[in-house]
Rosetta silent file (secondary structure, phi, psi, omega in degrees, C-alpha in Angstrom):
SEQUENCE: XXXXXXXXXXXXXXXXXXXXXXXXXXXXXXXXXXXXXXXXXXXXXXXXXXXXXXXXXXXXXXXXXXXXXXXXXXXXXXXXXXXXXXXXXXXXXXXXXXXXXXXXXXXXXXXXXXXXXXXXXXXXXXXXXXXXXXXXXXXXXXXXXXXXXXXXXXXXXXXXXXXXXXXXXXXXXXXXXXXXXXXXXXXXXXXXXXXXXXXXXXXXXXXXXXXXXXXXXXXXXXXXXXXXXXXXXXXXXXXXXXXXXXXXXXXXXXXXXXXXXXXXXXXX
SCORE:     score description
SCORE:     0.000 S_00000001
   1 L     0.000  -34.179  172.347    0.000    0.000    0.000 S_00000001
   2 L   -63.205  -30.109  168.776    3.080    2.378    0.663 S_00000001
   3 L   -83.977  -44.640  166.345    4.506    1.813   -2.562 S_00000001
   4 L   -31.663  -75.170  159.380    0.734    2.396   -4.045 S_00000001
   5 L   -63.432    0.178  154.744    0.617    5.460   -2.774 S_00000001
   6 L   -57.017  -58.151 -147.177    4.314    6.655   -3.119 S_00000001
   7 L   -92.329   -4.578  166.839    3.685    5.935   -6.874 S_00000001
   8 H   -83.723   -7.906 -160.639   -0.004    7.657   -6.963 S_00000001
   9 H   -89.968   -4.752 -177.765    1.561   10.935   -5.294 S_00000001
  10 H   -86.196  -36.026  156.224    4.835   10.764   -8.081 S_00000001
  11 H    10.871  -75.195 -165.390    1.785   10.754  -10.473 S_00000001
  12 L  -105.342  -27.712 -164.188   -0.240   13.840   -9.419 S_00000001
  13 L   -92.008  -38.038 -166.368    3.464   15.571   -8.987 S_00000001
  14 L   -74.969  -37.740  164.644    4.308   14.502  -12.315 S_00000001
  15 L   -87.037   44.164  171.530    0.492   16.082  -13.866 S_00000001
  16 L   -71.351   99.892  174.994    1.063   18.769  -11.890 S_00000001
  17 L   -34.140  115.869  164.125   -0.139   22.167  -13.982 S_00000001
  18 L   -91.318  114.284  176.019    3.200   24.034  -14.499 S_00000001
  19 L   -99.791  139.414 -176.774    3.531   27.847  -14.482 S_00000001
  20 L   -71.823  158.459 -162.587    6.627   29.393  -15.641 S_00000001
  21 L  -132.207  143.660  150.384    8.397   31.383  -13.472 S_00000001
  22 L  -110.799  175.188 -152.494   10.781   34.773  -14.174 S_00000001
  23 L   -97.701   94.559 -177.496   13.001   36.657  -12.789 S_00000001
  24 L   -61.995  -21.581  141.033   10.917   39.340  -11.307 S_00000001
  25 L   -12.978  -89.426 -176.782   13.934   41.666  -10.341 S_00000001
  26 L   -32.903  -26.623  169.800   14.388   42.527  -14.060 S_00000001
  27 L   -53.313  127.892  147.359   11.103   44.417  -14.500 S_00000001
  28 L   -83.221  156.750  176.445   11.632   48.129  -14.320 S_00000001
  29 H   -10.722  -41.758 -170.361    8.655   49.803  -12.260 S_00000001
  30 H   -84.493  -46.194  145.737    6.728   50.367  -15.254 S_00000001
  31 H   -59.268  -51.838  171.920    7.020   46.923  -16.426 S_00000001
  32 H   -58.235  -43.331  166.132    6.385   45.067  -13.398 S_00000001
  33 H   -37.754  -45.651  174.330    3.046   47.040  -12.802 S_00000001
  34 H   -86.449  -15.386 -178.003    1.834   46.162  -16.126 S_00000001
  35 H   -70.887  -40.529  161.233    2.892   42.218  -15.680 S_00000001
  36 H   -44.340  -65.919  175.986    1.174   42.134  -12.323 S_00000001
  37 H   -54.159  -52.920  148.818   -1.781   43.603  -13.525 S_00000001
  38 H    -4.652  -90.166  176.301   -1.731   41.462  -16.461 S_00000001
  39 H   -35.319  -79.212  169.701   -1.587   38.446  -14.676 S_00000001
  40 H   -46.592  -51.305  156.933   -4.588   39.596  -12.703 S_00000001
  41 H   -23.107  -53.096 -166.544   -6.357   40.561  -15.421 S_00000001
  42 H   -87.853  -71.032 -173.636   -6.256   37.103  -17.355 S_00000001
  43 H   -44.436  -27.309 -159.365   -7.395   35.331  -13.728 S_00000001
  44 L   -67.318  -18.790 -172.295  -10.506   37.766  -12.703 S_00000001
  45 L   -88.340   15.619  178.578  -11.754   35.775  -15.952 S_00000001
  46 L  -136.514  151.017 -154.128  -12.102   32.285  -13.761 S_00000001
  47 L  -100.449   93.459 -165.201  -13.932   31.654  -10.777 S_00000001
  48 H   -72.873   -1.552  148.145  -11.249   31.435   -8.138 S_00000001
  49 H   -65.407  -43.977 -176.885  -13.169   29.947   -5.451 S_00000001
  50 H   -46.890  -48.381 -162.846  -14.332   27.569   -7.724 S_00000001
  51 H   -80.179  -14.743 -169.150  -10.291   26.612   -8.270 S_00000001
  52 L    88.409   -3.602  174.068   -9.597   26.965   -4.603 S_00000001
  53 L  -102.195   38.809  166.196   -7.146   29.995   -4.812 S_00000001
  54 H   -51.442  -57.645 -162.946   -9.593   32.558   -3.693 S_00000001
  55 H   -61.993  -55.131  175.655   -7.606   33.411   -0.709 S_00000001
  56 H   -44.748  -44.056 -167.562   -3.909   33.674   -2.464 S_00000001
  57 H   -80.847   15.583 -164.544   -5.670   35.441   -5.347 S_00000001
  58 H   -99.636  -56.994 -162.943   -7.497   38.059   -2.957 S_00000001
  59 H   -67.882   -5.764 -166.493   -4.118   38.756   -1.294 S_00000001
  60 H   -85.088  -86.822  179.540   -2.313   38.938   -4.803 S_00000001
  61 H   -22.178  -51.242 -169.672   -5.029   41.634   -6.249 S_00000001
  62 H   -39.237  -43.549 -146.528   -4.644   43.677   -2.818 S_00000001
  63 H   -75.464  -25.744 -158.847   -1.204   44.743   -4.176 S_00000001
  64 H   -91.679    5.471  173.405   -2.781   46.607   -7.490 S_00000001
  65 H   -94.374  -28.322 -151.420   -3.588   49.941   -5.806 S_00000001
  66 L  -108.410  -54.925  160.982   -0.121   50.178   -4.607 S_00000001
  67 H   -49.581  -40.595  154.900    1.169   48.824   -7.673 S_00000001
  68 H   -80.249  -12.292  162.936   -0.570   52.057   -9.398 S_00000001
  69 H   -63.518  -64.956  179.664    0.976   54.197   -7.212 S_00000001
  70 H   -38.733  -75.213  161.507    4.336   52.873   -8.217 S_00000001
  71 H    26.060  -73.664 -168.661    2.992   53.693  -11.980 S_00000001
  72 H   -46.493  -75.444 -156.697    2.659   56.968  -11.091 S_00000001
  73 H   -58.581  -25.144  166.919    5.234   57.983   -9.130 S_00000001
  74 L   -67.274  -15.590  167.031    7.747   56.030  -12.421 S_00000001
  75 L   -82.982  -45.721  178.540    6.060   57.749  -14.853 S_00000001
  76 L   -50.240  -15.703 -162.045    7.055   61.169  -13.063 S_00000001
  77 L  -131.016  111.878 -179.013   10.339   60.804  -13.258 S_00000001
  78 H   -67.525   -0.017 -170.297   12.703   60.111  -16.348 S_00000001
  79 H   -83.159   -4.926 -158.499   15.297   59.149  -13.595 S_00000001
  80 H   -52.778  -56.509 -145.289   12.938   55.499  -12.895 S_00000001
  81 H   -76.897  -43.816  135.520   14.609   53.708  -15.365 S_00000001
  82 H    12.635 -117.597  123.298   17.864   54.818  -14.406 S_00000001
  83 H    52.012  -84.198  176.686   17.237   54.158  -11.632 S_00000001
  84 H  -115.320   -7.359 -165.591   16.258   50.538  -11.093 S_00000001
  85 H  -111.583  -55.899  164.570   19.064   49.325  -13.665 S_00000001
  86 H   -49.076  -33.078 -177.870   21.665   50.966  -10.981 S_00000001
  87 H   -69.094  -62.361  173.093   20.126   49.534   -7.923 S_00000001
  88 H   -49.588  -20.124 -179.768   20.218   46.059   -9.960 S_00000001
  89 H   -94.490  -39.387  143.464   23.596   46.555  -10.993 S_00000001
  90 H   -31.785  -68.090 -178.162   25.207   47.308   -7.141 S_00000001
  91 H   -40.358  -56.830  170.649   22.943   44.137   -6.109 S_00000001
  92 H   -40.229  -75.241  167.890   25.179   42.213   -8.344 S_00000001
  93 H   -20.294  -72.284  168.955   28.223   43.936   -7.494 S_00000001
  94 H   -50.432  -67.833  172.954   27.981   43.353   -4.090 S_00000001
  95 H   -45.888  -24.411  166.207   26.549   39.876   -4.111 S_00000001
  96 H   -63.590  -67.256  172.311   29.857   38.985   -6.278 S_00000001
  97 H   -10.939  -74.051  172.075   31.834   39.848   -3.497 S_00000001
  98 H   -62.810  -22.529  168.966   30.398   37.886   -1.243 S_00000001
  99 H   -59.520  -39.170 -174.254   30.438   35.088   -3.516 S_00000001
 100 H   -88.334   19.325  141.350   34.254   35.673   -4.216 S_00000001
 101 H   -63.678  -67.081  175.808   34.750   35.601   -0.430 S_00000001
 102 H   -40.885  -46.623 -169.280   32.809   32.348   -0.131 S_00000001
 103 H   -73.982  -58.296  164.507   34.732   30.730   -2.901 S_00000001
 104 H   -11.004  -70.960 -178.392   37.847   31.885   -1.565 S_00000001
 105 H   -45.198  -78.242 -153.823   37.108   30.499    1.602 S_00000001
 106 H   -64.413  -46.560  175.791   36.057   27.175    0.591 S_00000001
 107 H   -49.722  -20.776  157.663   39.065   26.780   -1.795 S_00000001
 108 L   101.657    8.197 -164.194   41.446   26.282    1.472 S_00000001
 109 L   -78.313  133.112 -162.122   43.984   28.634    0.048 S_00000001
 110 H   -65.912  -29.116  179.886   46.427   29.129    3.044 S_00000001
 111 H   -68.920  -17.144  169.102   48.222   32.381    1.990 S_00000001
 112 H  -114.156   44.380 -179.651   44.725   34.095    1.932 S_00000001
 113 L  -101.931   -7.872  151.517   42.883   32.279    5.172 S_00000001
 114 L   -44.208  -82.257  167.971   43.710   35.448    6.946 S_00000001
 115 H   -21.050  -49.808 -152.219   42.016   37.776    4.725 S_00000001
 116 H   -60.429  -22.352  173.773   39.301   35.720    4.559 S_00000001
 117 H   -63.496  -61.838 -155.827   38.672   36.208    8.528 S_00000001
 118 H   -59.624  -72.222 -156.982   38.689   39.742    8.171 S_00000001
 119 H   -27.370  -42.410 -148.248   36.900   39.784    4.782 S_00000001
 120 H   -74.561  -24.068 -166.320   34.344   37.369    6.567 S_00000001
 121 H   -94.978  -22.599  125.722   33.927   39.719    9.603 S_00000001
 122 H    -2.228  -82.198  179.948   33.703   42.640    7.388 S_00000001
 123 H   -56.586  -41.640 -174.166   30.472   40.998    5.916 S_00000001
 124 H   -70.212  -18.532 -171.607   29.306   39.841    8.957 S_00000001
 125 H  -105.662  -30.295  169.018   29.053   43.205   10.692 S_00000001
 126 H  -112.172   17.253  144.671   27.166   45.318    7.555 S_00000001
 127 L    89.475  159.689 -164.978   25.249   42.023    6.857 S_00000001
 128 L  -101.285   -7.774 -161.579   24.993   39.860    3.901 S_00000001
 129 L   -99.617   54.023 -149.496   21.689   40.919    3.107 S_00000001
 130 L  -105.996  -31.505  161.285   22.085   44.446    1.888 S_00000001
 131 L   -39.658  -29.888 -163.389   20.783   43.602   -1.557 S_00000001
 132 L   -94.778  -64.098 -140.201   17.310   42.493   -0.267 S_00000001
 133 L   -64.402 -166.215  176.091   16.545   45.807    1.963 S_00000001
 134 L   -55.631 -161.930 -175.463   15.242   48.951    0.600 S_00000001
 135 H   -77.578  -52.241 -174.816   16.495   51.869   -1.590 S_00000001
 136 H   -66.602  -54.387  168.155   17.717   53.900    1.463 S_00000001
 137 H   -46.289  -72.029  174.536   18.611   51.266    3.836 S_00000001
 138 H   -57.079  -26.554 -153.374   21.225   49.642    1.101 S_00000001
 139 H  -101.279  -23.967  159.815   22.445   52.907   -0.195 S_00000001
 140 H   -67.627  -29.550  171.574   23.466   53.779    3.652 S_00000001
 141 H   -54.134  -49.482 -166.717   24.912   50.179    4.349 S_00000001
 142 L   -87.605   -6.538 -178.150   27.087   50.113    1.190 S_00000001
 143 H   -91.360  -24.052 -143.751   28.298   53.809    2.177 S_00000001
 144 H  -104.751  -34.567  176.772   28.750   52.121    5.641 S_00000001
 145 H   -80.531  -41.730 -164.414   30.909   49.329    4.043 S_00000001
 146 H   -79.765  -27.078  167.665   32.995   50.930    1.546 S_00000001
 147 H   -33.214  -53.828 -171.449   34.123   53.636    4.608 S_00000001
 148 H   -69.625  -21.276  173.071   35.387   50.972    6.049 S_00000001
 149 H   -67.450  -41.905  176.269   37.481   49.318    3.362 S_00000001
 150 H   -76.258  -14.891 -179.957   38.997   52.991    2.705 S_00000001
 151 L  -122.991   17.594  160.639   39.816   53.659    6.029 S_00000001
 152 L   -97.931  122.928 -151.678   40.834   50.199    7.669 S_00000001
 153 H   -92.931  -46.919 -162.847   44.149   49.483    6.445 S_00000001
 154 H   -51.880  -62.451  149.956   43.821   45.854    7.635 S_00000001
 155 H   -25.244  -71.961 -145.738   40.235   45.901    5.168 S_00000001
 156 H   -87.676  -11.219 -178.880   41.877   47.237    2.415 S_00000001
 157 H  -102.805  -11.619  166.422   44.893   45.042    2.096 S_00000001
 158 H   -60.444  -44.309 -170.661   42.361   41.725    2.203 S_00000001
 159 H   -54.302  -71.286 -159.858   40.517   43.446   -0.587 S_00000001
 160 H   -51.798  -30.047 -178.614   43.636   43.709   -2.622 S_00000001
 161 H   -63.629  -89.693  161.115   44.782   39.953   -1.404 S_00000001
 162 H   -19.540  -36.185 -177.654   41.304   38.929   -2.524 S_00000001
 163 L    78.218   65.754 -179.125   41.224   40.558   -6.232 S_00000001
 164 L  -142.109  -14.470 -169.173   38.136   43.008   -5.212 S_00000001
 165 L   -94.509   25.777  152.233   39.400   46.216   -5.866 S_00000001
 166 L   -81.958  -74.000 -154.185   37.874   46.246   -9.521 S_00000001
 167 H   -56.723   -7.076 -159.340   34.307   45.108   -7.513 S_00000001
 168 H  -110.808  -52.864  173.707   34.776   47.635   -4.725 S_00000001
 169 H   -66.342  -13.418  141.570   35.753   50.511   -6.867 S_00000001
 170 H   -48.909  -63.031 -169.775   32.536   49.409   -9.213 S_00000001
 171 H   -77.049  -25.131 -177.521   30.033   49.203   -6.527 S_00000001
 172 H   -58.959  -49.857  148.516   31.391   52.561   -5.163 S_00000001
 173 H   -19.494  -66.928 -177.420   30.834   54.133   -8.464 S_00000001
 174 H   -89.110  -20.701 -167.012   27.327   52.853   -8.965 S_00000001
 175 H   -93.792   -2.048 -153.959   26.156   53.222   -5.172 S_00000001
 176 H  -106.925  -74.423  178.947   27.328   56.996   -6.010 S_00000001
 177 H   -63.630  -49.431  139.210   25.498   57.393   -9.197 S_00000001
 178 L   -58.585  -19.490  166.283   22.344   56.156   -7.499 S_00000001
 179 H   -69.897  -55.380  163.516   22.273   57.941   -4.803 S_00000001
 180 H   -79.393    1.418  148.022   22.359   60.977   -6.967 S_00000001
 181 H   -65.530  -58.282  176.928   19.502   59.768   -9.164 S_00000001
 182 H   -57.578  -47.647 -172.824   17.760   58.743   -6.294 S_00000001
 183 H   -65.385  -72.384 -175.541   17.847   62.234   -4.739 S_00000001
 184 H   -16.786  -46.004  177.022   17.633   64.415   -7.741 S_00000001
 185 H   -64.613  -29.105 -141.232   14.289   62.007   -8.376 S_00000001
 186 H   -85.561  -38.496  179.761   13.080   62.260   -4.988 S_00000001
 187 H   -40.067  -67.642  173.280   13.704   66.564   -5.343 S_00000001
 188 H   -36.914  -65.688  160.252   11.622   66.311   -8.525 S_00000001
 189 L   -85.306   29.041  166.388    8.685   64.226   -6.968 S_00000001
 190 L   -53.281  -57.457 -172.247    8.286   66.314   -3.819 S_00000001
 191 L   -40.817  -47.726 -168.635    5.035   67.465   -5.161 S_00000001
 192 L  -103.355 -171.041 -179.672    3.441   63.660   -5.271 S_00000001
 193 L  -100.855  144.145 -160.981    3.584   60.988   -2.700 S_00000001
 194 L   -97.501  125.257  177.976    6.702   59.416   -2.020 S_00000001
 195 L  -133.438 -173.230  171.314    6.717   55.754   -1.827 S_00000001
 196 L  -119.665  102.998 -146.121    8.967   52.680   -1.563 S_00000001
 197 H   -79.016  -26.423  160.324    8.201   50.557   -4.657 S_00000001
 198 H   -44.971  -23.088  169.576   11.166   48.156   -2.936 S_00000001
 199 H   -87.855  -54.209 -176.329    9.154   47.390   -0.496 S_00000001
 200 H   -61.317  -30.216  176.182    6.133   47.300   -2.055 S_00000001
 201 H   -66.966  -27.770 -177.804    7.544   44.780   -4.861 S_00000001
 202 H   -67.438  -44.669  164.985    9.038   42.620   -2.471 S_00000001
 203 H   -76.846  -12.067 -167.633    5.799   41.727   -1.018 S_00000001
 204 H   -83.681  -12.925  179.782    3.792   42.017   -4.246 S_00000001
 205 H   -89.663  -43.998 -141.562    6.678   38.694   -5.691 S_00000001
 206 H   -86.775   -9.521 -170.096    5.849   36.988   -2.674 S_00000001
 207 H   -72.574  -71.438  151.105    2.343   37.291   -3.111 S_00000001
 208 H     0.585 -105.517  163.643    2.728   36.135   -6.817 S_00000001
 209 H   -23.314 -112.169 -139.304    5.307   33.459   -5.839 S_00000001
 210 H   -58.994  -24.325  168.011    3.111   32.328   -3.769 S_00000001
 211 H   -52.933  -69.435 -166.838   -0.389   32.744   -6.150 S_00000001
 212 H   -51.397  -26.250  168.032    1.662   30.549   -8.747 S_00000001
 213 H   -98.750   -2.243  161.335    2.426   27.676   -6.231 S_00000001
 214 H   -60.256  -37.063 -102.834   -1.050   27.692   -4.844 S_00000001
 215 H  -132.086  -57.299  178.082   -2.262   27.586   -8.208 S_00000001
 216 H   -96.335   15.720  138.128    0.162   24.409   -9.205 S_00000001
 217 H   -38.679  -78.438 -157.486   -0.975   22.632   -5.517 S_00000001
 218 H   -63.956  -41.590 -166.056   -4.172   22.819   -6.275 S_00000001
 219 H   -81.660   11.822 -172.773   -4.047   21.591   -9.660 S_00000001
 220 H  -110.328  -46.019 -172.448   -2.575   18.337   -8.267 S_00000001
 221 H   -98.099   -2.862  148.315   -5.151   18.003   -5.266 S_00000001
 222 L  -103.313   85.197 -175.518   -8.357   18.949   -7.772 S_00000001
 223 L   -96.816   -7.809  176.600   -7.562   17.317  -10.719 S_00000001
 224 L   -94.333   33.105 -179.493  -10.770   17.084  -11.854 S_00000001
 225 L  -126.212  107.473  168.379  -11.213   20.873  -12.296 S_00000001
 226 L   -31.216   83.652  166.412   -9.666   22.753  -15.441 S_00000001
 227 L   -84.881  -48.708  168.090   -6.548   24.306  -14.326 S_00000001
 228 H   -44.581  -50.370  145.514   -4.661   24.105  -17.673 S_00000001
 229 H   -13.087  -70.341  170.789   -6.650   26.613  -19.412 S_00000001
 230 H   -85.554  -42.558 -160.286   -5.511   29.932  -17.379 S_00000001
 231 H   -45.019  -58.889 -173.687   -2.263   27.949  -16.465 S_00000001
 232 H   -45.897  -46.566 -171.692   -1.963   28.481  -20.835 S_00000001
 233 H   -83.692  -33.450  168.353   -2.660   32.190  -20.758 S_00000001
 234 H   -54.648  -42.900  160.605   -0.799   32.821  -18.129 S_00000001
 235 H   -50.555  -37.190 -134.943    2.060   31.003  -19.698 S_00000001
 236 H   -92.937  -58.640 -174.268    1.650   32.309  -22.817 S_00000001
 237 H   -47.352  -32.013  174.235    2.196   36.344  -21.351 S_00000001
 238 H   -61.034  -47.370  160.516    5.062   34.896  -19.188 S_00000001
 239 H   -74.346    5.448  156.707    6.827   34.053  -21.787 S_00000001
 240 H   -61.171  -48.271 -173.008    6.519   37.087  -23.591 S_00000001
 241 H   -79.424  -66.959 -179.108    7.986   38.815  -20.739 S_00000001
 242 H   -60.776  -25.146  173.757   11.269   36.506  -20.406 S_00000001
 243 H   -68.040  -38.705  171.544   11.809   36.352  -23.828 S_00000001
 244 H   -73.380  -25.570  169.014   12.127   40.362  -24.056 S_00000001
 245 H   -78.324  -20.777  153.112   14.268   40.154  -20.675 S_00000001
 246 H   -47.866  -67.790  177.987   15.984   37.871  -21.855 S_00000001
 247 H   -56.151  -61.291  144.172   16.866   39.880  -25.179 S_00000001
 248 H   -15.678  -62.846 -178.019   17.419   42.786  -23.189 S_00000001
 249 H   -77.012  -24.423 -164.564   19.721   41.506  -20.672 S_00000001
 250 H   -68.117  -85.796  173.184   21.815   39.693  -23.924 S_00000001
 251 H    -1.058  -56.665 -175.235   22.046   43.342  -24.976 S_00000001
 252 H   -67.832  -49.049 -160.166   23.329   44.553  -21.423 S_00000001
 253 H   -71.009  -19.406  172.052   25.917   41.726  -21.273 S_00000001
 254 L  -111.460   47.138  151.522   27.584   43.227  -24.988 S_00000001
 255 L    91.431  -10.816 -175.889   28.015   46.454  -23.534 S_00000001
 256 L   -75.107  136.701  160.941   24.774   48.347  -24.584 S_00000001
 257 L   -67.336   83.175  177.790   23.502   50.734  -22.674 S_00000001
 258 L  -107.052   32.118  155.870   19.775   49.843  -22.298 S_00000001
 259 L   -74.323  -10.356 -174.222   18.905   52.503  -19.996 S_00000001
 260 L  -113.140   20.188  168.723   18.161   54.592  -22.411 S_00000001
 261 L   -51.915  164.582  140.363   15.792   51.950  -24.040 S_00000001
 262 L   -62.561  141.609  160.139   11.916   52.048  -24.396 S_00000001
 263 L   -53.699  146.571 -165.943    9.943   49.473  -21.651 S_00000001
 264 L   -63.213  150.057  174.532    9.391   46.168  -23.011 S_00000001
 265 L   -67.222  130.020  179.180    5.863   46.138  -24.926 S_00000001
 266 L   -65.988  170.640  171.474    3.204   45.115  -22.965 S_00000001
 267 L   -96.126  124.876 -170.622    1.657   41.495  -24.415 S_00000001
 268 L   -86.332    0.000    0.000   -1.867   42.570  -25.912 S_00000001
């Protein structure tokens, strides 16, 4: 009976309704707002009690008043797009570091297992997570870090041990160059309400993220209810969207500047 039911639940995992997933990071402001909406848009046309995601999709929908604010306030400002492709490009920056720390580390080399303390306690004291908070929070952290690299002698000769002072003089650059975007924008958009679409996106993915595995649950534990349908439209706009982010990022990686691009077409 144990094997019976191992092999009905590999089954049900195996029909499991698949939604595709992207990297929601890559949307600028303007994009993500319309993907979101989107998305809602193509469910409101199936009866989501009926499917059993009432509740996910109720908290997913809260997010589209908030989500029009962001709109707004990204349409005011020619600095948006800017903008969000510096804050993503820091995130990187930084998160390489810590990767090349990590690696470091693990490779066992003895002439840098010094460094690697400091490097490690470095990280450990302005946190690993400075990519995930907000716009403000990270742009004070990484000001908070890089002080410390320039004025700790001890800091500054691990970076150089380590092979970081391309990554450190990069994120310094860009954490520079956002900050004065970010203000200039914020100067600009005094007038309107100021909000923190970092915050707001970050719960507005998890809400998603979390719609989209509700969505292929359920289509495992109701199988006799037509999940495939929106699972299709919903595919078929997701892949709209990674294929242009895709293209886009291809772009970025051979040197183009695609800040100064038009937003990806919505899919009609």
């Amino acid at each position: 009976m144990l094997i019976i039911s191992q092999f009905t639940h590999l089954i049900n995992y195996l029909m499991k309704v698949k939604i595709f997933r992207v990297s929601l990071k890559s949307f600028r402001n303007s994009e993500y707002t319309i993907f979101v909406s989107q998305c809602v848009a193509i469910f409101l046309k199936y009866n989501a009690e009926l499917l059993h995601l009432k509740k996910s999709f109720e908290r997913l929908k809260a997010f589209i008043s908030d989500l029009e604010k962001i709109k707004a306030q990204d349409l005011s400002s020619a600095y948006s797009n800017l903008i969000h492709d510096l804050d993503v490009q820091r995130d990187n920056l930084f998160n390489a570091i810590v990767n090349q720390v990590r690696n470091i580390e693990k490779s066992g080399l003895a002439s840098l297992a010094g460094h690697v303390v400091v490097l490690n306690r470095l990280l450990d004291k302005h946190g690993r997570d400075i990519a995930t908070v907000n716009y403000n929070a990270e742009t004070k952290r990484l000001n908070d870090l890089l002080a410390e690299i320039s004025t700790n002698a001890e800091v500054s000769a691990a970076i150089v041990a380590a092979n970081l002072s391309l990554f450190v003089d990069e994120l310094r650059a860009v954490n520079t160059e956002f900050n004065s975007k970010f203000m200039q924008r914020t100067e600009e958009d005094s007038a309107i309400e100021v909000i923190d679409a970092r915050a707001i996106r970050t719960e507005s993915d998890k809400a998603l993220v979390a719609f989209f595995d509700a969505f292929e649950f359920c289509s495992t534990e109701y199988d006799n209810l037509d999940y495939q349908t929106p699972a299709n439209e919903l595919n078929e706009l997701i892949s709209h969207y990674k294929t242009q982010l895709k293209a886009r990022n291809t772009r970025r990686s051979n040197g183009k500047d695609t800040t100064t691009e038009e937003a990806i077409t919505p899919k009609v």
